[in-house]
DSSP file (Angstrom, degrees, kcal/mol; ACC not computed):
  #  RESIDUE AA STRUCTURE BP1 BP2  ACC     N-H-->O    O-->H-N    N-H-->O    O-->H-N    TCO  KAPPA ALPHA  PHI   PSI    X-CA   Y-CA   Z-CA
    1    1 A X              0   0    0      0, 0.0     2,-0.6     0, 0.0    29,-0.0   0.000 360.0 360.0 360.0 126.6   20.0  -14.5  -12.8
    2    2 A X        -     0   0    0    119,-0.0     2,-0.1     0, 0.0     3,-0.1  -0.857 360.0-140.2 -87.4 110.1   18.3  -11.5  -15.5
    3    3 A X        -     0   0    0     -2,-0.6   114,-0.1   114,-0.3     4,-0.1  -0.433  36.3 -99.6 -47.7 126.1   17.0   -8.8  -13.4
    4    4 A X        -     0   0    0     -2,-0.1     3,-0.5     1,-0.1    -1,-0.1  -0.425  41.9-134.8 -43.2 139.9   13.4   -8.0  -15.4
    5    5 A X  S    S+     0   0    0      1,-0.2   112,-0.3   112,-0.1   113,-0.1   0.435  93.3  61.9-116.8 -18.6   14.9   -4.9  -17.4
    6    6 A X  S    S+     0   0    0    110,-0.1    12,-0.4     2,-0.1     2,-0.2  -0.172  86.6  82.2-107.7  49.8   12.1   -2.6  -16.8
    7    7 A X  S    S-     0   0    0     -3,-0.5     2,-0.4    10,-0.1    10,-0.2  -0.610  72.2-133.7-119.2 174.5   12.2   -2.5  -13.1
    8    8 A X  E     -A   16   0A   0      8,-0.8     8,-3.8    -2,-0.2     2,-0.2  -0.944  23.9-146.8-141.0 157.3   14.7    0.0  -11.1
    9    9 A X  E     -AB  15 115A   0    106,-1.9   106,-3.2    -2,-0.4     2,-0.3  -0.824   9.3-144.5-130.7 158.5   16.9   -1.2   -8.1
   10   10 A X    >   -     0   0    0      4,-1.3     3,-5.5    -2,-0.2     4,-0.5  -0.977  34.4-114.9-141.0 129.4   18.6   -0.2   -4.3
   11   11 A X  T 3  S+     0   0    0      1,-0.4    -1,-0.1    -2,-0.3   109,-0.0   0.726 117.4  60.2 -19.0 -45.6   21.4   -1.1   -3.0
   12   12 A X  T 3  S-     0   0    0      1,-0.1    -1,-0.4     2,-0.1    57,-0.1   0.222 118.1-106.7 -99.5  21.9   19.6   -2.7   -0.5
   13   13 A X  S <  S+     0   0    0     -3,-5.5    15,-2.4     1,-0.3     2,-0.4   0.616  70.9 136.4  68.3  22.8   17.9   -5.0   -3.0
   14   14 A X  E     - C   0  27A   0     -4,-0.5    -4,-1.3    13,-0.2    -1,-0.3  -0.803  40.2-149.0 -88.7 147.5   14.5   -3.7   -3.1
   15   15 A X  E     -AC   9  26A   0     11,-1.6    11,-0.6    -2,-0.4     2,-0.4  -0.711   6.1-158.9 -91.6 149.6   12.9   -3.4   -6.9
   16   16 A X  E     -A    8   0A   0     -8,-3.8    -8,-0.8    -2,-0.3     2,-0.5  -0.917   6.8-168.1-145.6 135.4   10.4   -0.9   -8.2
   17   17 A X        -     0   0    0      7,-0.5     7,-2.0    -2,-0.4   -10,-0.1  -0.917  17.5-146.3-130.2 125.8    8.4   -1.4  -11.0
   18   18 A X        +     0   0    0     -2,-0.5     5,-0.2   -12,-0.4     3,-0.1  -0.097  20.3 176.8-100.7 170.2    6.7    1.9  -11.9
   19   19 A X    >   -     0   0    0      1,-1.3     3,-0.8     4,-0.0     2,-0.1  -0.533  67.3 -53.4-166.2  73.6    2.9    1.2  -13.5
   20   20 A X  T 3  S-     0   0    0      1,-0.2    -1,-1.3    84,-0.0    85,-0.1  -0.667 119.5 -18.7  85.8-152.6    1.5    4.9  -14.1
   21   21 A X  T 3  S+     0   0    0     -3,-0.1     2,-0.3    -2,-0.1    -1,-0.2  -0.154 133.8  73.2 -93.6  38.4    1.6    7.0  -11.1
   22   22 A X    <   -     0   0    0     -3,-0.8     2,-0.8    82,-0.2    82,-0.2  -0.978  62.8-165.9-148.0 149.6    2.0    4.1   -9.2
   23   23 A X  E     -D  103   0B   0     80,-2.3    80,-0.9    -2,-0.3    -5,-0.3  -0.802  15.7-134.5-127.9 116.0    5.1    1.4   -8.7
   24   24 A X  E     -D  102   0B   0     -7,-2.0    -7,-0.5    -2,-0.8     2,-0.3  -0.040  23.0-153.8 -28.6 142.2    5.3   -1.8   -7.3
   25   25 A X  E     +D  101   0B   0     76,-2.3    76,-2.1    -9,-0.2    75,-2.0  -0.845  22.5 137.8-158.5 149.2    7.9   -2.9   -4.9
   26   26 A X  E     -C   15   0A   0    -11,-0.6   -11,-1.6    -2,-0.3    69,-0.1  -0.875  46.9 -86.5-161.4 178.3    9.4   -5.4   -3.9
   27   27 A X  E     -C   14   0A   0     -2,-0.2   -13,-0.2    67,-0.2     2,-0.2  -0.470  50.6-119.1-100.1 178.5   12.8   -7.4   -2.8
   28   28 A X     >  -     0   0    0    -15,-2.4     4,-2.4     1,-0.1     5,-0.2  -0.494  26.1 -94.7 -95.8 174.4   14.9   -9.0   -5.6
   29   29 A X  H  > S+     0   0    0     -2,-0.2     4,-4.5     2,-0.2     5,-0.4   0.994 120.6  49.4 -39.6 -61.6   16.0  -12.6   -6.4
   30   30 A X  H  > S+     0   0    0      1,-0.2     4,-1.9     2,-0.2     3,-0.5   0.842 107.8  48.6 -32.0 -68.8   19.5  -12.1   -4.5
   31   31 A X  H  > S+     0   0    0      1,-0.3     4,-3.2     2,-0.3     5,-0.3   0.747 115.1  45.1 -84.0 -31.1   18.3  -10.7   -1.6
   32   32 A X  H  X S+     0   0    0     -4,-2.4     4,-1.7     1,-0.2    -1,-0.3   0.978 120.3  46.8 -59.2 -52.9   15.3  -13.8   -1.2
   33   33 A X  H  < S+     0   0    0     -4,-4.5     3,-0.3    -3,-0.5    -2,-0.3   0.911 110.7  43.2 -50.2 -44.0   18.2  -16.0   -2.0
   34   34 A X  H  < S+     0   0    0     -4,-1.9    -2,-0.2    -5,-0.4    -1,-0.2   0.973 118.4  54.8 -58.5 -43.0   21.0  -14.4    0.5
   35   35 A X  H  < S-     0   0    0     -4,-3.2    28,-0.6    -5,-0.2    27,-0.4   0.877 101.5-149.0 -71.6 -28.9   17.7  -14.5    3.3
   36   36 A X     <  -     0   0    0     -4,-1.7    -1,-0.1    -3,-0.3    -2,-0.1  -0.411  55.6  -1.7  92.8-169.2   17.0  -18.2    2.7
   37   37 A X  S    S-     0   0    0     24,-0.1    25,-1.5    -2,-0.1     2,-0.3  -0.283  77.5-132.4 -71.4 147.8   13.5  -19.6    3.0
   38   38 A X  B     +G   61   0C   0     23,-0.2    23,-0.3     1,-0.1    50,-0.2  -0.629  33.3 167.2 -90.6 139.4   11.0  -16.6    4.0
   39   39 A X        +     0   0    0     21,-4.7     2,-0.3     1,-0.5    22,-0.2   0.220  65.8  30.4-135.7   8.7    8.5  -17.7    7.1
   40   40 A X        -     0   0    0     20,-1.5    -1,-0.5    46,-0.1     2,-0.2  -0.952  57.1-174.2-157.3 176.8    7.1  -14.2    8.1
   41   41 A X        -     0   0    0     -2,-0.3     2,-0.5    18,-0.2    18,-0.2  -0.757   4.3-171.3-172.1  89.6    6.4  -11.0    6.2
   42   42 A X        +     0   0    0     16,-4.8     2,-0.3    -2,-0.2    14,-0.1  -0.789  12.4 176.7-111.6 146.4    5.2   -7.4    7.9
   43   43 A X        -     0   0    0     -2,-0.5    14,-0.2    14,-0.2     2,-0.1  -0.960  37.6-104.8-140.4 156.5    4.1   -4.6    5.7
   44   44 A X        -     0   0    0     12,-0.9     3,-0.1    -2,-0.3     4,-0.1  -0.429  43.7-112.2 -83.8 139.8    2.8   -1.3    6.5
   45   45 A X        -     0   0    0      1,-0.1     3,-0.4    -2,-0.1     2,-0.2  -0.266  48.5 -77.3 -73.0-173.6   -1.5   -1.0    5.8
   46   46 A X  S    S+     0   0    0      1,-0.3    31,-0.2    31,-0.2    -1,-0.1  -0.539 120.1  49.6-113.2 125.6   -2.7    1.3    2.9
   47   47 A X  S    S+     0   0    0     29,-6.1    -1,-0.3     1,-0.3     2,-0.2   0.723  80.9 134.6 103.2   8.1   -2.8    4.8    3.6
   48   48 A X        -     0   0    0     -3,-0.4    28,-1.8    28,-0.1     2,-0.5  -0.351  51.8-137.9 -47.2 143.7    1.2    4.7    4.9
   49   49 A X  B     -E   75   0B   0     26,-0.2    26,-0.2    -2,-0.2     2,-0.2  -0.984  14.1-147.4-124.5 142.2    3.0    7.2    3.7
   50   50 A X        -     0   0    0     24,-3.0     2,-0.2    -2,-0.5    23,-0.1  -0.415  11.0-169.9 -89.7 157.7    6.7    6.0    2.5
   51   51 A X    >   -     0   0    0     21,-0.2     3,-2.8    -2,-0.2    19,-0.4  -0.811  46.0 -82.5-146.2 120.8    9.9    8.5    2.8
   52   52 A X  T 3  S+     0   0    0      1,-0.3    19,-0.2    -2,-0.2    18,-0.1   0.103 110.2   4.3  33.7  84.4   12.9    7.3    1.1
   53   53 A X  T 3  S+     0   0    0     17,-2.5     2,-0.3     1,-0.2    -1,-0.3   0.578  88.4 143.5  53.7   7.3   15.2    4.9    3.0
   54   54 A X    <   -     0   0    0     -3,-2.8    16,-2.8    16,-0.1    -1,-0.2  -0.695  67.1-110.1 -66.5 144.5   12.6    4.8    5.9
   55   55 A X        -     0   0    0     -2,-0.3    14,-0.2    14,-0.2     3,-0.1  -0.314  41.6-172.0 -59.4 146.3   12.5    0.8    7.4
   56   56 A X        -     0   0    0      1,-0.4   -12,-0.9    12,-0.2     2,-0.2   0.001  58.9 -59.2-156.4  -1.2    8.5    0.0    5.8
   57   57 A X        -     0   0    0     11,-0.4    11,-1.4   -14,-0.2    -1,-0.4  -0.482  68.0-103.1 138.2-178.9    8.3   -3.2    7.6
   58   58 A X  E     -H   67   0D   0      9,-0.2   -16,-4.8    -2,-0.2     2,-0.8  -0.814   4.8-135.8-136.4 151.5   10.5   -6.6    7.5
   59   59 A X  E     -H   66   0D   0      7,-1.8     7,-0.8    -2,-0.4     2,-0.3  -0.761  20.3-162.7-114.5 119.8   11.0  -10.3    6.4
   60   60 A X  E     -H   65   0D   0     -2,-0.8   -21,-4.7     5,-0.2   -20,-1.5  -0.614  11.9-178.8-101.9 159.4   12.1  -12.3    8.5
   61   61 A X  B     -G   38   0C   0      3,-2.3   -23,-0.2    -2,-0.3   -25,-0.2  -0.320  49.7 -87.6-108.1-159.9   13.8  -16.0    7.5
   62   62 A X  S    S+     0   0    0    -25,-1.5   -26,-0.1   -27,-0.4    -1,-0.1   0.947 127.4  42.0 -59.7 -49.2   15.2  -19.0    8.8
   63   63 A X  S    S-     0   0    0    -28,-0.6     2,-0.2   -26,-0.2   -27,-0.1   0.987 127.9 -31.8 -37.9 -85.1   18.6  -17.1    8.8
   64   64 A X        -     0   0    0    -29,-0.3    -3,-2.3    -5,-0.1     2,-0.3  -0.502  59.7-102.3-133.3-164.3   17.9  -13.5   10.2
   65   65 A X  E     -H   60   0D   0     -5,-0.2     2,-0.3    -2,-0.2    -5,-0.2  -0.931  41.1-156.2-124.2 138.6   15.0  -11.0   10.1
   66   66 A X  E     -H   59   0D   0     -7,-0.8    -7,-1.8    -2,-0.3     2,-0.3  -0.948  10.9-121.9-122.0 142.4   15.8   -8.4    7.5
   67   67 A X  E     -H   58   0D   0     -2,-0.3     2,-0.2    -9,-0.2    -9,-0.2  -0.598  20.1-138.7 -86.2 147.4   14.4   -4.5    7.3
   68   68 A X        -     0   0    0    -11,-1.4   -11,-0.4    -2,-0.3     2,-0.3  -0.552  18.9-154.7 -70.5 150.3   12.6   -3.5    4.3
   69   69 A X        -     0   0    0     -2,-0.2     2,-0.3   -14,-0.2   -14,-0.2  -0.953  20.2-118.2-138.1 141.6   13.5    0.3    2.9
   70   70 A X        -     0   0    0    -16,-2.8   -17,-2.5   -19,-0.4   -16,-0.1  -0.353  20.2-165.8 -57.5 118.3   11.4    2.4    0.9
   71   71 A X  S    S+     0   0    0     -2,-0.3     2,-0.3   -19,-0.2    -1,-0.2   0.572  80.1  21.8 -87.0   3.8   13.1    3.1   -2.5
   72   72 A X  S    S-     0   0    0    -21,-0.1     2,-0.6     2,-0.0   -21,-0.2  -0.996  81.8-120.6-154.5-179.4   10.8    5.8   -3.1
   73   73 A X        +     0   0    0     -2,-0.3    33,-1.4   -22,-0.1    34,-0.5  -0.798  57.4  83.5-115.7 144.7    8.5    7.9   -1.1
   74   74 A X  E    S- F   0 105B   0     -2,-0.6   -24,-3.0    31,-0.2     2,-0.3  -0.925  75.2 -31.7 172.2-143.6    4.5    8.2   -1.4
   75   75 A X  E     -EF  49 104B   0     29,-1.6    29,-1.3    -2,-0.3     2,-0.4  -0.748  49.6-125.6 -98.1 122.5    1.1    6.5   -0.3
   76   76 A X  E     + F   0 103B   0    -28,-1.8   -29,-6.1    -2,-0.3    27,-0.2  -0.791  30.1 178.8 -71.5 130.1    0.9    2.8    0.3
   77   77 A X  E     -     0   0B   0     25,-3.5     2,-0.2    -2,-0.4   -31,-0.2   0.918  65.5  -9.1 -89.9 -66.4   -2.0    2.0   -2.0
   78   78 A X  E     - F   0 102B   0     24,-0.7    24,-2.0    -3,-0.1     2,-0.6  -0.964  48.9-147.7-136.2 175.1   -1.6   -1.7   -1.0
   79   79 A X  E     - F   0 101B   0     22,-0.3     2,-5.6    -2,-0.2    22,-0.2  -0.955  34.2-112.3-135.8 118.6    0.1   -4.1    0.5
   80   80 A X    >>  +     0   0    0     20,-2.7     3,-1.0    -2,-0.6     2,-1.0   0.360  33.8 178.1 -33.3  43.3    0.3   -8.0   -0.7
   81   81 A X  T 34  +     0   0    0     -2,-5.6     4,-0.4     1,-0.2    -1,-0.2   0.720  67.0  86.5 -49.2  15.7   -1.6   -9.7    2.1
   82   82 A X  T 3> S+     0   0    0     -2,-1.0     4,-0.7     2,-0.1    -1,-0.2   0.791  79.4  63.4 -63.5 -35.0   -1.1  -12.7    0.4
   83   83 A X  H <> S+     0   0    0     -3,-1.0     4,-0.7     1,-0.2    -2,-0.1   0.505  83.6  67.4 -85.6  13.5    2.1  -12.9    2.2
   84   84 A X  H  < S+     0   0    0     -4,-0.6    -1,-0.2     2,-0.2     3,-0.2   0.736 114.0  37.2 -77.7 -28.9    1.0  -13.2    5.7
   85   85 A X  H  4 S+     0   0    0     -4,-0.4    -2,-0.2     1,-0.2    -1,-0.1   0.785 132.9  24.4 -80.2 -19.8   -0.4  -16.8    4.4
   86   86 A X  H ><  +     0   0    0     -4,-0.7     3,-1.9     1,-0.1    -2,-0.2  -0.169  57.9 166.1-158.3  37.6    2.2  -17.6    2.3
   87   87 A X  T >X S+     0   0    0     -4,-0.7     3,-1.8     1,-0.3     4,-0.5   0.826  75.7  74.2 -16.1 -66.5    5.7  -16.0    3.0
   88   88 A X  H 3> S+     0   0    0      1,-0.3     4,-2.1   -50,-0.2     5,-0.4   0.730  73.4  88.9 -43.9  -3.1    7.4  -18.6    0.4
   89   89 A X  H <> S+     0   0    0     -3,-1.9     4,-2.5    -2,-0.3    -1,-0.3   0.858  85.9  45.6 -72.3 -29.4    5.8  -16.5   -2.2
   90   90 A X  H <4 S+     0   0    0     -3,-1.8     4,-0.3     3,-0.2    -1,-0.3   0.639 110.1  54.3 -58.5 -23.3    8.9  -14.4   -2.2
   91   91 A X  H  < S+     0   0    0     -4,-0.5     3,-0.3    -3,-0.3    -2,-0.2   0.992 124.0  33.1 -67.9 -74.8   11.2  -17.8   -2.2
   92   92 A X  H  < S+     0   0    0     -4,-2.1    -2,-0.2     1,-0.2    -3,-0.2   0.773 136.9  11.9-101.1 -56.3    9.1  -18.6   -5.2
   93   93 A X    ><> +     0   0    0     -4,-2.5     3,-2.5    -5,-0.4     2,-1.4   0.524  63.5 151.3-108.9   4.4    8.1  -15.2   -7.2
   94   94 A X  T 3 5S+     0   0    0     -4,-0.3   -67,-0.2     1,-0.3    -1,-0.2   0.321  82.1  42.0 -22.1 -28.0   10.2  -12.3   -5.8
   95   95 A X  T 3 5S+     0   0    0     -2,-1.4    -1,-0.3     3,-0.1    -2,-0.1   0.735 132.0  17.3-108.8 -51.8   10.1  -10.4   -9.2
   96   96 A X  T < 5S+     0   0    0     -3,-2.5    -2,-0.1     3,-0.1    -3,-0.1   0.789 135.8   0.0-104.5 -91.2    6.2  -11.1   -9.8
   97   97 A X  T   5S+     0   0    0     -4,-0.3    -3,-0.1     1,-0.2    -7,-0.1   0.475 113.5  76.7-104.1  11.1    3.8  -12.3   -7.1
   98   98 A X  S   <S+     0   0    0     -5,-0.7    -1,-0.2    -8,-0.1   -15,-0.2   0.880  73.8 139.8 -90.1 -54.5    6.2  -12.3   -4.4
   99   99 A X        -     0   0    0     -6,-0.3   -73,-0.2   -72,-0.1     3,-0.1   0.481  44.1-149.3   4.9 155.6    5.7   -8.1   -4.6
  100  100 A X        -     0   0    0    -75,-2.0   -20,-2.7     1,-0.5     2,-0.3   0.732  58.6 -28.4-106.0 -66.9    5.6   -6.3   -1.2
  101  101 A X  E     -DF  25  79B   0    -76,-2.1   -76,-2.3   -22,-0.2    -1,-0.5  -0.855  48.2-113.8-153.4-174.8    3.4   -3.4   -1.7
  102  102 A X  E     +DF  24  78B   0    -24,-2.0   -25,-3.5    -2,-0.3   -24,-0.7  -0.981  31.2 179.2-149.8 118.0    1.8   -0.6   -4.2
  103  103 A X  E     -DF  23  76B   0    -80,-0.9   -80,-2.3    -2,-0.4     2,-0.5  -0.856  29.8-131.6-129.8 150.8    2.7    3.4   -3.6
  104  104 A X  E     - F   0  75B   0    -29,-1.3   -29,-1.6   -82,-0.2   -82,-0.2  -0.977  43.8-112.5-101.1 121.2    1.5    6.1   -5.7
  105  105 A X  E     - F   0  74B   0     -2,-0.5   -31,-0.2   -31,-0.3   -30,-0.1  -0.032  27.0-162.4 -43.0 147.6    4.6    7.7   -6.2
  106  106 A X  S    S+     0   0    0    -33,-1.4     2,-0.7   -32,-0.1   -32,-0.2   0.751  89.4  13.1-126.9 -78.9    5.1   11.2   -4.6
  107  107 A X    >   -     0   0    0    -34,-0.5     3,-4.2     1,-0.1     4,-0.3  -0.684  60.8-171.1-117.5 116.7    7.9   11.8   -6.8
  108  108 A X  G >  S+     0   0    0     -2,-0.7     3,-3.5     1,-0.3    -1,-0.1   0.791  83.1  79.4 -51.0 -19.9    9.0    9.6  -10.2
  109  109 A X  G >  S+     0   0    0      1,-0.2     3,-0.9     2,-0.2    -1,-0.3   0.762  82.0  64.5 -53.1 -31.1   12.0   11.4  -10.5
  110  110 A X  G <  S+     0   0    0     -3,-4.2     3,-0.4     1,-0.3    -1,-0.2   0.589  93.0  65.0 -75.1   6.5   13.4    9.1   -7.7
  111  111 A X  G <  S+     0   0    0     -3,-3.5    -1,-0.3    -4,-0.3    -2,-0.2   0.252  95.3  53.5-109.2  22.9   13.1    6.2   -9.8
  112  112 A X  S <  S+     0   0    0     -3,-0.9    -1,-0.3    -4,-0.1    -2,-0.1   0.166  94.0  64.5 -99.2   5.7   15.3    7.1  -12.0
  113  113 A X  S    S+     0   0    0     -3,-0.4    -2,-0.2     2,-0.1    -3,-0.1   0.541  91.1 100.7-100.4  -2.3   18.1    7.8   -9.5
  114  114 A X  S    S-     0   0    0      1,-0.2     2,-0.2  -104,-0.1  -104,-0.2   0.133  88.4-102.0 -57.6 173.6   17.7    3.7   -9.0
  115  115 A X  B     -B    9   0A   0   -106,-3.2  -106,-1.9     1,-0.1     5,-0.2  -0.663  33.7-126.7 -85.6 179.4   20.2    1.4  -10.8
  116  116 A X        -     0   0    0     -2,-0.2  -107,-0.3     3,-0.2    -1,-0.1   0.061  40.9 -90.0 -60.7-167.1   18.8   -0.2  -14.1
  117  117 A X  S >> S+     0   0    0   -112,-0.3     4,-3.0     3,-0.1     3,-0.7   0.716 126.3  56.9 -64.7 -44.9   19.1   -4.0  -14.2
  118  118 A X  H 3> S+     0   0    0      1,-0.3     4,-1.2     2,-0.2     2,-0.6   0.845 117.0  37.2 -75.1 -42.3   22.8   -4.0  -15.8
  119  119 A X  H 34 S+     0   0    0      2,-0.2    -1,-0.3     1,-0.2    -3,-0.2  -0.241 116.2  49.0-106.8  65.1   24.0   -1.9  -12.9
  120  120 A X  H <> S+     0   0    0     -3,-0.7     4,-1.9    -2,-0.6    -2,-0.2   0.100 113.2  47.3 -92.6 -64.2   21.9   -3.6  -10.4
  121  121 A X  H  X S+     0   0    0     -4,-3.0     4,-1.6     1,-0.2    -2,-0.2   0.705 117.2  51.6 -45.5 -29.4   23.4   -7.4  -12.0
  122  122 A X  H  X S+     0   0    0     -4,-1.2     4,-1.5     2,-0.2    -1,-0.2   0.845 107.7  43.6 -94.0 -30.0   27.0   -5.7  -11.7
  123  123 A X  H  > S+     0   0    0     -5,-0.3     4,-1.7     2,-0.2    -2,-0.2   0.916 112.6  56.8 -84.9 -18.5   26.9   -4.4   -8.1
  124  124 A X  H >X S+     0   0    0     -4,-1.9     4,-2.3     2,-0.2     3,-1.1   0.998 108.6  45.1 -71.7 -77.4   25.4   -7.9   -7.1
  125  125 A X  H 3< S+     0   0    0     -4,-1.6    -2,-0.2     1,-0.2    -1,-0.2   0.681 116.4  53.3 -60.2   0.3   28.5   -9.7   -8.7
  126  126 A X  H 3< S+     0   0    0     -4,-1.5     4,-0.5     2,-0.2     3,-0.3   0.897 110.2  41.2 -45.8 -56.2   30.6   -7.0   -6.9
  127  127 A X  H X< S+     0   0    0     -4,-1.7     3,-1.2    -3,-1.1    -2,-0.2   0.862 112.0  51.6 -83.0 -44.1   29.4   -7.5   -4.0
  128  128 A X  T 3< S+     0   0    0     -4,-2.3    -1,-0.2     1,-0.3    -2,-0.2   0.291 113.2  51.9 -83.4  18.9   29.3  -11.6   -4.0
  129  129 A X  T 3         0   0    0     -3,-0.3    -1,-0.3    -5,-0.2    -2,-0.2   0.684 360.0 360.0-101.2 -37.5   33.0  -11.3   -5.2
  130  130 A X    <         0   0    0     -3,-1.2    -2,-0.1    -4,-0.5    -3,-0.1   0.097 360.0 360.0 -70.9 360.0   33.6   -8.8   -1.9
């Protein structure tokens, strides 16, 4: 899989794709794959405020239920309610229209403490070697 190249990445397989002074976010390909098909999807309403590594709501799958974590901290703008009808949209788009939610960024500097794509694609074969 090519991680989209202008995106930044977390250990814990969230993506952020920065758009002005506001960033997308959302889980990656892996982590939809590792979670198997998605059947529920909770996200925090608009007007949240994010911190860092705070839990910001979960997906659960046939497999497990997994927490979300913020990979940066600010205002939830919005949040995809498209996947409370249609959870597979992360099976399907994870990168695109699968997105989780929309923060105005509090500070941009933390998306640059993300990996890129190339060290995001290397700690994912790391880890599935592990």
């Amino acid at each position: 899989m090519t991680y989209p190249a202008d995106y930044r990445y977390t250990k814990e397989h969230e993506w952020v794709k920065l758009e002005g002074d506001e960033a997308l976010v959302g889980i990656t390909h892996h982590a939809q794959d590792q979670l198997g098909d998605v059947v529920f999807v909770e996200l925090p309403k608009a007007g949240s405020t994010l911190s860092v590594g705070d839990s910001f709501g979960t997906v659960e799958s046939v497999k497990a239920v997994s927490d979300l974590y913020a990979p940066v901290s600010g205002e939830v703008v919005e949040a995809n309610d498209d996947l409370v009808d249609e959870p597979e949209k992360l099976n399907e788009s994870p990168h695109e229209t699968g997105w989780l939610v929309r923060v105005k960024v509090a500070a941009k500097e933390e998306i640059e403490k993300l990996m890129t794509a190339a060290d995001y694609e290397k700690y994912v074969a790391a880890e599935t070697e592990s």
